[in-house]
C-alpha positions as CSV (number, residue, x, y, z in Angstrom):
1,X,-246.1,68.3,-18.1
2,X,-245.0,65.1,-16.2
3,X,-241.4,64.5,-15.5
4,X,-240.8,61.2,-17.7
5,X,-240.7,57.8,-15.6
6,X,-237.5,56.7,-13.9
7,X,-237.1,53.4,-15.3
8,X,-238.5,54.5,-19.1
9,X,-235.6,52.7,-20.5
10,X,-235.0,48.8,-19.7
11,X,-233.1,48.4,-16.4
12,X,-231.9,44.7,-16.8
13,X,-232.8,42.5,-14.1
14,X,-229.3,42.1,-13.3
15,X,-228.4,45.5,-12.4
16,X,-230.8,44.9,-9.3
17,X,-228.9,41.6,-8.2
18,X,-225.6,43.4,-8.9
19,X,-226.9,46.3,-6.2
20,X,-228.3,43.6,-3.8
21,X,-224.7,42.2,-3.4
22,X,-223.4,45.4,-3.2
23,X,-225.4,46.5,0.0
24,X,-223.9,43.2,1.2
25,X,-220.2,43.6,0.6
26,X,-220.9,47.2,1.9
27,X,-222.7,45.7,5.3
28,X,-219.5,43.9,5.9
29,X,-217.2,47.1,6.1
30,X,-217.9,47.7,10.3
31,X,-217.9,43.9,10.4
32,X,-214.1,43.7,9.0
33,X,-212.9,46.7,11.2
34,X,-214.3,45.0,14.3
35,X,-212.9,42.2,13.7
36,X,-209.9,43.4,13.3
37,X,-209.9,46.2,15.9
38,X,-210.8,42.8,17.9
39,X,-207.1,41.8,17.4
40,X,-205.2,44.9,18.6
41,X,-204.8,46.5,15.4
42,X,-205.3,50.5,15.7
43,X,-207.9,52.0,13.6
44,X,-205.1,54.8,12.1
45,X,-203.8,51.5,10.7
46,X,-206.7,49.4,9.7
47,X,-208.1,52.5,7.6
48,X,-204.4,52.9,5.8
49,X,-204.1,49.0,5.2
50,X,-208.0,49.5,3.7
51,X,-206.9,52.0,1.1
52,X,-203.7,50.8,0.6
53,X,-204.5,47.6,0.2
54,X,-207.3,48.3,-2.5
55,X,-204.9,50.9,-4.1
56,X,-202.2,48.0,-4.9
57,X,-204.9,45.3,-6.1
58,X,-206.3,48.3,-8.3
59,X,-203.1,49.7,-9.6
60,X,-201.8,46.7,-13.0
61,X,-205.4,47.4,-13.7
62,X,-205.4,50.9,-13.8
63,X,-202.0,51.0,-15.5
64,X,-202.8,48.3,-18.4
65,X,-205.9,50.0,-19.2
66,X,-205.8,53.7,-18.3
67,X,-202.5,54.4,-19.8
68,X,-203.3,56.5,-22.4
69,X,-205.5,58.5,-20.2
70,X,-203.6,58.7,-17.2
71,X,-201.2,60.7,-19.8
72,X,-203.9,62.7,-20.8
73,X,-205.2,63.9,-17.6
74,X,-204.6,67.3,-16.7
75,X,-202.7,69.2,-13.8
76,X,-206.4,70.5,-12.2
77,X,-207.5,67.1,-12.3
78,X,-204.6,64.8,-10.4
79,X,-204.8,68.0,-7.8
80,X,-208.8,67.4,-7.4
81,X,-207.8,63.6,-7.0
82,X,-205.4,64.5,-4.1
83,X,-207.8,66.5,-2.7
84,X,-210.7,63.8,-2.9
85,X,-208.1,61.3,-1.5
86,X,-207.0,63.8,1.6
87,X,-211.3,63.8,2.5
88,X,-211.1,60.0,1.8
89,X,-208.9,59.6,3.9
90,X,-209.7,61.7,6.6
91,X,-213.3,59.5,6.4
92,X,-212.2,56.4,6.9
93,X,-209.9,57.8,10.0
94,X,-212.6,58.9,11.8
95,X,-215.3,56.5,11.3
96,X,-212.8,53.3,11.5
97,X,-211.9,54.6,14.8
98,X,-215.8,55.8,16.0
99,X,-216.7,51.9,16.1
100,X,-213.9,51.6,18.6
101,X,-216.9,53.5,20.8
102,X,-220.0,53.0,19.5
103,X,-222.0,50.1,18.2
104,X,-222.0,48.9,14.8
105,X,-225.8,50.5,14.5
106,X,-225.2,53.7,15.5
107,X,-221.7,54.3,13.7
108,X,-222.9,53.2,10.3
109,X,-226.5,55.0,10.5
110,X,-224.1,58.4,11.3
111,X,-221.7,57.6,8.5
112,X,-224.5,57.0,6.2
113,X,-226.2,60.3,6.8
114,X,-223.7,62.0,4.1
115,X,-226.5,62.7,1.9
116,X,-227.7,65.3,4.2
117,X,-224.1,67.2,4.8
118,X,-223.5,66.9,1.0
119,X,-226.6,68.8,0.7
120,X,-225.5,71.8,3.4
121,X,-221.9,71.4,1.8
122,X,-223.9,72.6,-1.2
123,X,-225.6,75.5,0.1
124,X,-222.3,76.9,1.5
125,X,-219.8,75.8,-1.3
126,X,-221.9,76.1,-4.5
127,X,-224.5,78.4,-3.4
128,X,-227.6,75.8,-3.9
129,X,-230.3,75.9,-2.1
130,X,-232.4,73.6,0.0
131,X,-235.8,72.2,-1.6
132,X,-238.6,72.1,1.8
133,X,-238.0,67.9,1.7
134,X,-234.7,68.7,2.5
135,X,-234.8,70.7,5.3
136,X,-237.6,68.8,6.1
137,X,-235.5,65.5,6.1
138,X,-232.7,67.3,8.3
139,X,-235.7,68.1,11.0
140,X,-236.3,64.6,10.9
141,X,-232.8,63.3,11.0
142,X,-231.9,65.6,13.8
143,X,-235.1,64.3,15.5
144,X,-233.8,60.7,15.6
145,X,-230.1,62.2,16.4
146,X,-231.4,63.5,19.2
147,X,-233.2,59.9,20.2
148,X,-229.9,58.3,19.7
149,X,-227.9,60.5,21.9
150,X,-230.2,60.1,24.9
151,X,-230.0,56.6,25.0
152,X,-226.7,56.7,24.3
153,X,-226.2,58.9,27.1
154,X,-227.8,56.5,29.4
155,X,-225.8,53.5,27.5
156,X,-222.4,55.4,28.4
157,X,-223.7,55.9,32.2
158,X,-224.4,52.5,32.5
159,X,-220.8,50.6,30.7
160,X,-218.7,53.4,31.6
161,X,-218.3,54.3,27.5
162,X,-217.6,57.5,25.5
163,X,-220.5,56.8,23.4
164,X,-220.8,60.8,22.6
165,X,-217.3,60.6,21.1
166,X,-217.8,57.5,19.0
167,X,-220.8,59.5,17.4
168,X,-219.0,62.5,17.3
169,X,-216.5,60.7,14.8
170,X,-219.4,58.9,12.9
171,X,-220.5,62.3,11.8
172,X,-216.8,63.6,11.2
173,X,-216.8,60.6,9.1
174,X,-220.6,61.6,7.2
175,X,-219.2,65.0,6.6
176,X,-215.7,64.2,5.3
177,X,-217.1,61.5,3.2
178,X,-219.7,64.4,1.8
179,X,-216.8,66.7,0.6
180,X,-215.2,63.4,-1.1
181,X,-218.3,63.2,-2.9
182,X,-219.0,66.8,-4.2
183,X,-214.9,66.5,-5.8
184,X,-215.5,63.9,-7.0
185,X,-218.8,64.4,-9.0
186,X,-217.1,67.3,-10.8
187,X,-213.7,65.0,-11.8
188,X,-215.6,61.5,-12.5
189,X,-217.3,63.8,-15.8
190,X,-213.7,63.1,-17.5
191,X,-212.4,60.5,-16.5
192,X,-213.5,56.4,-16.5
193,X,-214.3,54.8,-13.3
194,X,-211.1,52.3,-13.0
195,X,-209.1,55.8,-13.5
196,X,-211.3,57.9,-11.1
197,X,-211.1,55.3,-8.2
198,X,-207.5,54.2,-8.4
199,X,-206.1,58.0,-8.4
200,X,-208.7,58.8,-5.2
201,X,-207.9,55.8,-3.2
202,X,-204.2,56.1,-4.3
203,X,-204.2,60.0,-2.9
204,X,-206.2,58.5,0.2
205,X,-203.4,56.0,0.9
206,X,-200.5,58.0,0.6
207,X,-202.3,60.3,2.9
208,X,-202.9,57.4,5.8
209,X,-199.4,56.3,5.5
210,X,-197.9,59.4,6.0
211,X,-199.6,59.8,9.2
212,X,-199.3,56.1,10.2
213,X,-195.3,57.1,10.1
214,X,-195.6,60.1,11.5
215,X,-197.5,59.0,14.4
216,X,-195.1,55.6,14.5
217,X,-198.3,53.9,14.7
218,X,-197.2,49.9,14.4
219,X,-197.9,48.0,11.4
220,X,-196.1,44.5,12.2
221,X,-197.1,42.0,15.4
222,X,-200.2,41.2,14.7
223,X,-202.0,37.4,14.8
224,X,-202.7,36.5,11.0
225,X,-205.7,36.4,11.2
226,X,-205.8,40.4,11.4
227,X,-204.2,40.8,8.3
228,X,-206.8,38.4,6.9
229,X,-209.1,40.8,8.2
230,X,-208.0,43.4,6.4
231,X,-207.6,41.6,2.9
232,X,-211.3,41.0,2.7
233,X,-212.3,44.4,4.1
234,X,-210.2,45.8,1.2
235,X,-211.5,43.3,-1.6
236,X,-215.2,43.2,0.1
237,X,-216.8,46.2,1.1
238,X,-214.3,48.4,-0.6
239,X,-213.3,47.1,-3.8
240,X,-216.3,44.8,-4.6
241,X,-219.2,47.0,-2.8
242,X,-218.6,50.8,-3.6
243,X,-217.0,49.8,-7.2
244,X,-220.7,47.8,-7.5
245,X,-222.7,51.4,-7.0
246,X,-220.4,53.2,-9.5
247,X,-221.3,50.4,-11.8
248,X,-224.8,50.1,-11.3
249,X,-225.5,54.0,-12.2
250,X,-225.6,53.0,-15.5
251,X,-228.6,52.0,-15.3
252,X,-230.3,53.2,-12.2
253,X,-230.8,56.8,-10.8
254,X,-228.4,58.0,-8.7
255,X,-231.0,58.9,-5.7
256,X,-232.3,55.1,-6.2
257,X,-228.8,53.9,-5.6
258,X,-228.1,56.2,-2.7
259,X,-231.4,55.4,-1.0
260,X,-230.5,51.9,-1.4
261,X,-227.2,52.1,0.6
262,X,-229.5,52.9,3.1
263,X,-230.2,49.7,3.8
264,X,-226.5,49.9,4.6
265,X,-226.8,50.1,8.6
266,X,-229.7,47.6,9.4
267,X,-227.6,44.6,7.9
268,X,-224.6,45.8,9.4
269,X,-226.3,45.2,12.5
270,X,-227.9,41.9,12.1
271,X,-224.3,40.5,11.1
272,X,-222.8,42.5,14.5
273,X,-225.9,41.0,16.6
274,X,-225.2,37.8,15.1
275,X,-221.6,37.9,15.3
276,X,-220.7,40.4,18.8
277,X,-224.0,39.8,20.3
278,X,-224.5,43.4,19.8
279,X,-228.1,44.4,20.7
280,X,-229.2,47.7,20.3
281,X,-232.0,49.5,22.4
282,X,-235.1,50.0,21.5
283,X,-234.6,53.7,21.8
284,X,-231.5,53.6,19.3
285,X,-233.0,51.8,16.8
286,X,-236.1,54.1,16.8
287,X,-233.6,56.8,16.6
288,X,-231.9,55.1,13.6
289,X,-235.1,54.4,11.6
290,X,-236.0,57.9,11.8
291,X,-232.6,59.5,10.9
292,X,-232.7,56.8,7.7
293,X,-235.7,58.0,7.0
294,X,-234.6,61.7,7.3
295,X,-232.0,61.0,4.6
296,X,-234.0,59.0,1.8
297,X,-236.5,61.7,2.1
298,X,-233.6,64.5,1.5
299,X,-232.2,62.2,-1.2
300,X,-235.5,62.0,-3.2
301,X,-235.8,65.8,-2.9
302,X,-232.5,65.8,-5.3
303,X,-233.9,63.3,-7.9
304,X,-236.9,65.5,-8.0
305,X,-235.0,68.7,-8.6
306,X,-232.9,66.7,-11.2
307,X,-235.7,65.7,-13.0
308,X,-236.8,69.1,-13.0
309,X,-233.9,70.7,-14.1
């Protein structure tokens, strides 16, 4: 018997704008860190302002209309949210501060290969196991990794870089991000979205600023335009883009949405070209093709076990 169509139900026209400004707003998150790595600011601070900064805009929201539920909410669940806010945090750490090494291209396409380590996290933590697309699209991903870091390799000879490192973080990034995502799939089921996301980036902000102060990392001194910077990468990418996915799976399958971030990376660095004169090899961008294409094929193995199930 055929698995029933993806779309059987009416998917209204908007929901597709909605995701189309989404991959936007998303595209402009390496842009905003650039930037304002561009003015001095350290990346241990930039990724605590990014939170911290969304967590505040968020929180007469969240405490107008969540307060009945926010009473409600159980021990278990604020200690998940603390939990999914230390892995949040601990992603944005490490892939705000891989673009202080690496181009905008090959930070984002390492970041954005979290389907894949969600998928092993899986298979160690929850005892799943990996459909052959799946290990098929980690072959492949691995293939392109592989491209990447040889031309990187020769990139880093050439400039003098630490290219390795920068990708090194990326991935740190993909796989902390990952964990973030398998917490919080079990404790979005009771709560609402406004709830879920202000606890999460709350418990991700406290985090950052703890070890901002512990590491005396300055916050004050910057030019203005820095902290400008850092407004819109907390309203843009992070408030308006990854609040737009949550939305839009109302109406879309998950996988759809997650291949669609996909598109994630090759914007990211058309604005960087267009903005840093950032230009790629050929050899990275072949690389980067093939690891994207690595993960939509692992991420369309899980809708088809979904459907399945």
């Amino acid at each position: 018997m055929s698995s029933p169509s993806l779309f059987a139900r009416r998917v209204p026209f908007q929901a597709f704008l909605i995701i189309a400004g989404g991959i936007i707003a998303i595209s402009m998150g390496a842009i905003f860190i650039r930037l304002a790595q561009q003015q001095a600011m350290p990346s241990l601070f930039i990724a605590a302002a990014r939170l911290s900064l969304a967590t505040l805009i968020l929180t007469p929201f969240a405490l107008r209309r969540g307060q009945d539920e926010l009473r409600r909410i159980q021990r278990g669940d604020l200690l998940l949210a603390a939990l999914s806010g230390v892995f949040l945090a601990a992603h944005f750490a490490t892939w705000v501060l891989s673009l202080e090494y690496t181009s905008v291209l090959i930070s984002v396409v390492l970041v954005n290969t979290h389907p894949l380590w969600v998928a092993l996290l899986e298979v160690l933590l929850l005892r799943a196991r990996l459909g052959s697309a799946v290990i098929a699209g980690l072959l492949i991903a691995l293939a392109g990794g592989l491209a990447v870091a040889l031309s990187s390799a020769q990139t880093a000879a050439d400039t003098g870089g630490d290219l390795a490192l920068g990708s090194a973080l990326a991935i740190a990034g993909a796989i902390t991000v990952a964990a973030y995502f398998i917490i919080g799939r079990k404790l979005r089921r009771g709560l609402s979205l406004l709830t879920y996301i202000w606890l999460v980036y709350g418990g991700g902000a406290v985090t950052l600023l703890l070890v901002v102060l512990l590491t005396r990392t300055p916050i004050v001194g910057y030019p203005p335009v820095g902290y400008l910077w850092l407004l819109g990468m907390a309203l843009i990418p992070q408030l308006i883009g990854h609040t737009t996915f949550n939305y839009v799976l109302r109406f879309l399958p998950a996988t759809y949405v997650s291949v669609a971030t996909q598109l994630e990376p090759a914007a990211s660095a058309f604005i960087a070209f267009l903005l840093f004169g950032e230009l790629p090899s050929g050899l990275q961008v072949l690389g980067s093709v093939i690891i994207l294409a690595g993960v939509i094929l692992a991420s369309f193995e899980s809708l088809r076990q979904a459907q399945a199930s």
